[in-house]
C-alpha positions, 0 to 999 in steps of 0.5 A: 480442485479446491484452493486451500489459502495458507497464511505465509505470515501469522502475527499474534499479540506482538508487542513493543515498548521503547521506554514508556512508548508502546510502538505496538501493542498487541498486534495481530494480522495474517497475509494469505500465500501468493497475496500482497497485503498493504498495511496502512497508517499515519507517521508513528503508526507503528508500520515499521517497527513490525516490518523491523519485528518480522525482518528479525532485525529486533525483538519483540517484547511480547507476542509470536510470528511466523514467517514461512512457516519459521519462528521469527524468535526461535528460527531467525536464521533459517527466517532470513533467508526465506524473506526480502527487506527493502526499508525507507532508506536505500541500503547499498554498498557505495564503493561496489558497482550497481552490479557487484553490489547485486552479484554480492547479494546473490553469491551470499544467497547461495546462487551459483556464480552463473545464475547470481550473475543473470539475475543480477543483470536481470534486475537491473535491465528491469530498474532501468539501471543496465546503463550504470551497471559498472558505476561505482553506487556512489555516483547513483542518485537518490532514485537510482540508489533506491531502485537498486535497493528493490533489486537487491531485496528482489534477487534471491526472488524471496517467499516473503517480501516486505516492502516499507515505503518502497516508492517514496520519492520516485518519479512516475515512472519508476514508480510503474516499474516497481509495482509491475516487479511486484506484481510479476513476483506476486504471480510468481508465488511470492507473498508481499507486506507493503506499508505505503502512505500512498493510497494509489499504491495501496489500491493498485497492488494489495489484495487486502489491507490492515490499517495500524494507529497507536500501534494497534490494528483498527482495520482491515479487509479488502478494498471494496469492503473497507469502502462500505463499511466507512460510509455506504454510496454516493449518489452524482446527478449532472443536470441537463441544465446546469443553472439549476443545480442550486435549485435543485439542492434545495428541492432535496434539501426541502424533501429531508435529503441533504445534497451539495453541488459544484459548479465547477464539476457541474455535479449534484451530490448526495451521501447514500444511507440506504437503497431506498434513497437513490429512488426518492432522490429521483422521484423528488427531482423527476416531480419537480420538473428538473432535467438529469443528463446523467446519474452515477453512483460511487465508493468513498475513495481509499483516501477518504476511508483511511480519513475517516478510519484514522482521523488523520491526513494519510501523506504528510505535507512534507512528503507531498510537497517533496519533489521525486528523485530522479 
């Protein structure tokens, strides 16, 4: 049977001003049913304010979007209860316990008393919060408040999840949790809008990216395609004898091909342009005498494509230099 792919989110031309600032400007992108779409972007970029647009939390000044199937202007209730929304900041009641605060959500959710309570505990046995259950929020961490945060944007399990900045400043491991949650409702039908500064995130969970700058869409497509596109190949040749690597370079170099070494990797490196090249850069070496170990060749990573697409560092310093919360 045929699969017919369906757009559970449709967004033309949206448009937001404050003040003078053009936060988005004229934005369109669709994420297909049942996929996760990362949407990428430097600070500014515009990423949270359409995840504030689609969440019905303000309005746009110009534009339509569908969520669901519903309107996000003239169906915003009926929206909402379609969608989860974890923002960059842990939201949770602090006076209420890690599971009363889950159990709450459920019950406003329309889930019978039982099945809120399951899911509830569900939830927190996946976040590793079983332990803390019955602690008032207020005594959690940074990490715990966050981690319940994603619970808590999880429990109704949503059709639409969107999910800014979900793992900043959490530890590894963490980390791993919430991207096998993700997965896990992803194959349970869910449709999924990550923004993420982190491109390890955005390579292990999304089926597609956007990339936003000056609240504009300037890219997009899969993964393996958005690496072509940005600059072809690279060829890496290991030497048999390693001395030979500046050598080597400057043969390449003297043949019209530029190359770079490391001696630290050990590895002879050349920027593919086209197929024909991979031939002559053996040809050049094989004539001149010099001994390949190994040859490999490889995709410019997602790093180097969001630098090259935006021109911009895709982590802030901050943000790297921050240490995870426990």
């Amino acid at each position: 049977m045929t699969r017919i792919d369906r757009n559970a989110v449709e967004v033309h031309g949206i448009v937001k001003h404050y003040g003078e600032t053009k936060a988005l400007d004229g934005v369109d992108l669709a994420v297909r049913e049942g996929t996760v779409l990362g949407l990428l972007g430097p600070n500014g970029a515009g990423k949270t304010t359409l995840v504030r647009v689609l969440s019905t939390l303000i309005k746009p000044d110009a534009g339509t979007a569908f969520v669901g199937g519903y309107d996000v202007l003239r169906q915003p209730k009926q929206l909402r209860r379609t969608i989860g929304l974890t923002g960059q900041y842990a939201s949770v009641d602090e006076a209420l316990s890690g599971y009363e605060n889950l159990y709450l959500i459920g019950r406003l959710l329309d889930l019978s008393a039982k099945d809120a309570k399951a899911r509830a505990f569900e939830l927190l046995e996946r976040f590793s919060l079983t332990d803390a259950a019955k602690r008032p929020a207020k005594g959690y961490s940074g990490g715990m408040r966050r981690r319940l945060d994603l619970a808590a944007s999880m429990i109704g399990r949503p059709k639409v999840l969107y999910l800014d900045e979900p793992t900043t400043g959490l530890d590894p491991r963490t980390r791993n949790e919430v991207w096998d949650e993700v997965q896990r409702m992803v194959g349970e039908g869910s449709t999924v809008l990550l923004t993420t500064q982190y491109m390890e995130e955005a390579e292990q969970l999304a089926d597609e990216l956007t990339v936003i700058d000056k609240g504009r869409v300037i890219a997009g497509g899969g993964i393996q395609e958005l690496k072509t596109q940005v600059g072809g190949q690279s060829l890496q040749v290991r030497p048999t004898r390693p001395a030979e690597l500046p050598e080597m370079a400057r043969s390449l170099q003297e043949a019209g091909i530029p190359a770079t070494f490391s001696e630290e990797s050990g590895l002879l490196s050349v920027h593919l342009t086209d197929e024909g090249q991979l031939t002559t850069v053996i040809g050049v070496l094989g004539t001149r005498g010099f001994g390949v170990a190994g040859i490999d060749t490889k995709l410019p990573s997602l790093d180097e494509v969001f630098l090259t697409i935006t021109g911009k560092s895709s982590v802030p310093a901050q943000a790297r230099d921050k240490e995870p919360v426990a």
